[in-house]
Phi, psi and omega in degrees: 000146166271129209261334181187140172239152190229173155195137156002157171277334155275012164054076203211339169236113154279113175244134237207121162251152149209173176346302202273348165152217204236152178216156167217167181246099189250004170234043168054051155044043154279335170212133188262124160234143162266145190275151196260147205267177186257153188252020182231022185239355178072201201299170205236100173259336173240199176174139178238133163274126162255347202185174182302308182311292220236123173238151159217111182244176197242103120298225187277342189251015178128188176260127115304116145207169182230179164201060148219046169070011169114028178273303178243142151248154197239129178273167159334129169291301194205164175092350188226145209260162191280036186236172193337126177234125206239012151200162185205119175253099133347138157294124178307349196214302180252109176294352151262033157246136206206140205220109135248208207234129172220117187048038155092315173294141175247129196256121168246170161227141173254012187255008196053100188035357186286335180206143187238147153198158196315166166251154191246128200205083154313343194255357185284008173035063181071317153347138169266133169257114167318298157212173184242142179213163181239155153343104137355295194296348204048053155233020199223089181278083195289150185240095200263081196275181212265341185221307233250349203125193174254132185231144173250133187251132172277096179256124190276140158325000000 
């Protein structure tokens, strides 16, 4: 089955996580390849595409990226710690700002993944956050959490 589908900000790549590993489309998923996967982030649950080149996914151990297609991966450089990482939501327009779900926290980055840091979401009270969504405008990060509700992050340029 397939566990997440992503696309580019330029809607020009498609990408598929499934059991068996990571694919990608660059002719509206008529032909699938696969990317080799990194072997020091564990099992894999999201991933944001900017381009054929530069990926990133988040998994049991932390953040991974590449930008030679999955030849080499790079863990995070700094802001984000080697434990679970369970969504990685892409900016809908700017492909390099990238918002994940880490332990319950939500992290962005503006660098397409080389460096993370908290977002600041004051209204989640302690809350774990579940999952991330976006706005109809993309200025609007909605937050879903595990006990108190959906709470909205006002995200600036």
């Amino acid at each position: 089955p397939i566990g997440r589908v992503r696309v580019s900000p330029d809607g020009s790549v498609w990408g598929i996580l499934t059991a068996v590993g990571l694919f990608l489309s660059t002719d509206n998923g008529r032909i699938w390849t696969a990317v080799p996967m990194p072997l020091d982030t564990g099992a894999i649950y999201d991933m944001a595409i900017a381009d054929r080149q530069r990926l990133v996914v988040g998994g049991l151990r932390g953040v991974s990226h590449t930008e030679d297609s999955g030849k080499e991966w790079h863990p995070a450089g700094r802001g984000v710690s080697p434990e679970t990482v369970t969504e990685i939501l892409p900016h809908p327009q700017r492909k390099e700002i990238l918002f994940a779900v880490q332990n319950g926290n939500i992290r962005q980055s503006r660098d397409f993944g080389e460096s993370w840091a908290p977002l600041e979401a004051g209204d989640l009270g302690g809350d774990s956050v579940a999952g991330l969504f976006w706005g109809a405008d993309n200025t609007r990060l909605y937050a879903a959490g595990f006990s108190r509700g959906l709470f909205v992050v006002a995200i600036a340029d």
